[in-house]
C-alpha positions in Angstrom: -14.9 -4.1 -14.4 -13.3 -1.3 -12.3 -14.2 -0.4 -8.8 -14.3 3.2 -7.4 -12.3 3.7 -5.0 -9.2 1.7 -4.5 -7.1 1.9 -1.5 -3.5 0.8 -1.7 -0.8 -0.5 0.8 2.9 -1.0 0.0 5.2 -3.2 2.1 8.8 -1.9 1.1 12.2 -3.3 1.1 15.5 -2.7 -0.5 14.8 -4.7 -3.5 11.2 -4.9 -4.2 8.0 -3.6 -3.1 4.9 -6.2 -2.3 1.6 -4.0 -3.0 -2.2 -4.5 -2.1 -5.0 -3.2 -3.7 -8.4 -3.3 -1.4 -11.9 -2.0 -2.0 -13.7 0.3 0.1 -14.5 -3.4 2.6 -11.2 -4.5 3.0 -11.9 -7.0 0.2 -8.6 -8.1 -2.0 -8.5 -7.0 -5.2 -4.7 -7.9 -6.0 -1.3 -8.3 -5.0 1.6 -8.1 -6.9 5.6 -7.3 -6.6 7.4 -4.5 -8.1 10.9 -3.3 -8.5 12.4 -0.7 -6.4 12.9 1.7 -9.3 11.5 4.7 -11.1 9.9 2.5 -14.0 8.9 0.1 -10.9 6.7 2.6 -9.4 5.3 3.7 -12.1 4.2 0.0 -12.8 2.9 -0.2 -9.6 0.8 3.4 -9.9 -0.6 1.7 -13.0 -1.6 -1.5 -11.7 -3.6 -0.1 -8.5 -5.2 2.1 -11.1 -6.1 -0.5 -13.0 -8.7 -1.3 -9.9 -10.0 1.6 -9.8 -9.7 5.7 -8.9 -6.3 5.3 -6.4 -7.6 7.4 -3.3 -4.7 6.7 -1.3 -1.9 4.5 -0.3 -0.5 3.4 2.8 3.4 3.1 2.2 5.1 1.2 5.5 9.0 3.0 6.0 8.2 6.3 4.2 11.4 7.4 6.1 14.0 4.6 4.5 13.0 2.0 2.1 9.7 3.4 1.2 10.8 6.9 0.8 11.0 7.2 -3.1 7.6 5.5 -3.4 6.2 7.8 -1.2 8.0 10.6 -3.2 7.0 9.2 -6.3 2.9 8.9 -5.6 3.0 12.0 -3.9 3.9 14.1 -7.2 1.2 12.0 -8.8 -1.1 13.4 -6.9 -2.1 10.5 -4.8 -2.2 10.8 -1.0 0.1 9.2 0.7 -0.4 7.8 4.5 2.4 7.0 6.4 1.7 3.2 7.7 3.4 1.8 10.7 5.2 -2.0 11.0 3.1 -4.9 11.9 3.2 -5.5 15.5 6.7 -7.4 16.0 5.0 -10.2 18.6 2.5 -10.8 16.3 4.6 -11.2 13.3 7.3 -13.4 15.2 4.4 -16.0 16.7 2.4 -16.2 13.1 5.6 -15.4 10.6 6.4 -12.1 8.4 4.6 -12.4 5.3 5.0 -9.4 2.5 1.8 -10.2 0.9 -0.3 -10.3 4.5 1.5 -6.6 5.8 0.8 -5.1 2.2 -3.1 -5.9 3.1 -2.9 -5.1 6.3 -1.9 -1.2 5.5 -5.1 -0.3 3.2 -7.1 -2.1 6.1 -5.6 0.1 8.8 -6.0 3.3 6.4 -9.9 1.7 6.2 -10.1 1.8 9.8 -8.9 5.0 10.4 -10.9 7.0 8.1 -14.0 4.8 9.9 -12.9 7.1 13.3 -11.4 9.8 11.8 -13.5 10.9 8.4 -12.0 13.6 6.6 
C-alpha cells in the first residue's frame, strides 16, 4: 500500500547519504543508506517514491555534501528544502545518529508547513 504524500529528509556525508521517509504525522515509513553517486540518488528518488507521491525533501548541507542531491531532486522536479544541523549540544549530550537527524529533517519540514502553509 502506498501513502500520499511522503515527505523526505537526507542526512549527507562524503560517502553516503542516510534518508527518511515520513507520512504527513511524522510517522516512519523507512530508512535506508545510499551512495553518494549519480546511480545512488536515483536509488534513493526511487525508494521514497516507493512510499508514496515525494512532496518534498529536506537535504541537511545543500551547500557542501548535500549539494549534488539537492541538484539532483531538484531537476526531478521535487522541491527541495534546505534543512539546518541538529543542534550541536543536543547531539553531543544524546550522540550523533544518521538515522535519528534523517527523521528529524521531514519533521522540521512538517513543522514548518504547520506555521507557515503554502
Amino acid at each position: 500500500m502506498s501513502i500520499v504524500g511522503v515527505i523526505g529528509g537526507v542526512d549527507t556525508h562524503a560517502d553516503v547519504h542516510v534518508a527518511a521517509a515520513v507520512d504527513h504525522n511524522g510517522g516512519v515509513l523507512g530508512i535506508e543508506s545510499f551512495p553518494t553517486t549519480q546511480a545512488g540518488y536515483e536509488e534513493l528518488a526511487g525508494w521514497m517514491a516507493g512510499h508514496g507521491l515525494i512532496e518534498r525533501v529536506g537535504v541537511e548541507g545543500t551547500g557542501s555534501y548535500g549539494v549534488g542531491l539537492a541538484r539532483f531532486l531538484a531537476t526531478t522536479g521535487i522541491d527541495v528544502v534546505e534543512v539546518d544541523r541538529p543542534n550541536r549540544q543536543t547531539r553531543r549530550k544524546y550522540g550523533k545518529s544518521d538515522p535519528i537527524d534523517a527523521v528529524a529533517e521531514p519533521q522540521e519540514i512538517l513543522l514548518l508547513v504547520d506555521y507557515f502553509p503554502t
